[in-house]
C-alpha positions in Angstrom: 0.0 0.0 0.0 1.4 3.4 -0.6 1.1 5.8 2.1 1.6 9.5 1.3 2.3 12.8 3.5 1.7 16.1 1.4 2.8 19.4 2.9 0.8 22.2 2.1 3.0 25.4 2.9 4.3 28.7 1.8 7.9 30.6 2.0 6.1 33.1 3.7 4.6 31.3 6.8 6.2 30.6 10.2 4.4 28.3 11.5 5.3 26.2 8.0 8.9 26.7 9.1 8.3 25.1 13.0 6.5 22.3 11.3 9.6 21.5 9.0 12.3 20.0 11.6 9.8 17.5 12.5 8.9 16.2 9.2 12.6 15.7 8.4 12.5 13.7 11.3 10.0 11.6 10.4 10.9 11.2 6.7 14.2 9.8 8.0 12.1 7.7 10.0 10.0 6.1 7.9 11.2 5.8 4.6 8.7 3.8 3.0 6.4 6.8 3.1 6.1 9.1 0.4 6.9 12.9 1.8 5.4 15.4 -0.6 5.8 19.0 -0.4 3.5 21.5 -2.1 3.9 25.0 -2.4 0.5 26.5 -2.0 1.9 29.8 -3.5 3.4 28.0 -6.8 0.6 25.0 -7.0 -2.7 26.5 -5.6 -4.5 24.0 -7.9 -3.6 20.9 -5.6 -4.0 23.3 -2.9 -7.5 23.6 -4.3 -8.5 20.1 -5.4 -7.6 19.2 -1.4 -9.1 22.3 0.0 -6.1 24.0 1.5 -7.6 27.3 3.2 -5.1 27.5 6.7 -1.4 26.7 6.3 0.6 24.5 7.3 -1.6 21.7 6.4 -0.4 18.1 6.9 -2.5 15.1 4.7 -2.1 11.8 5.5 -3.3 9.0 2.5 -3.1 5.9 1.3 -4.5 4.0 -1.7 -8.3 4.6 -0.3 -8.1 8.1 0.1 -7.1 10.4 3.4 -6.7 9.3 6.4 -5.8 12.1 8.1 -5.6 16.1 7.7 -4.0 18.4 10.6 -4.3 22.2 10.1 -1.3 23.9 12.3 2.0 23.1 13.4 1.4 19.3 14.4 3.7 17.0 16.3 5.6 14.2 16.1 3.4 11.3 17.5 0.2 12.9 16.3 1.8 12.2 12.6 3.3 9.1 13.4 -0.4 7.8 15.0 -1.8 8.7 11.0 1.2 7.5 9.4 0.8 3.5 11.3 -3.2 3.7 10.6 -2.5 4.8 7.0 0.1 1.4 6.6 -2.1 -0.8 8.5 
């Protein structure tokens, strides 16, 4: 199954830039996972077809769809607790 993370951010935000250290974390950590990042400012038509309105935003998917989205700067286990459901 493949399991996807996309992160929806922009240059300009600081919260994007708290949320950035812990996804390199967690891309080291689980390699088998797909880490996607999408600049809302230079691809607003995925930011569209997902409904990005709030930034950062963190989707969680798999081959049947999402399986979780987190608006805000979102830690570590909170990721990792979509990332196990979304392999499962």
């Amino acid at each position: 199954m493949t399991v996807t993370l996309k992160d929806f951010y922009a240059d300009w935000c600081g919260p994007c830039k708290t949320q950035d250290p812990i996804l390199d974390d967690l891309e080291e950590e689980y390699g088998e996972v797909d880490f996607e990042k999408i600049n809302v400012d230079e691809e607003q038509d995925v930011a569209n077809e997902y409904h990005v309105r709030s930034l950062p935003t963190l989707i969680v998917e798999n081959d049947d769809g999402i399986v979780e989205r987190f608006v805000g700067v979102t830690q570590a286990d909170d990721i990792e607790d979509a990332l196990n459901q979304a392999s499962a």
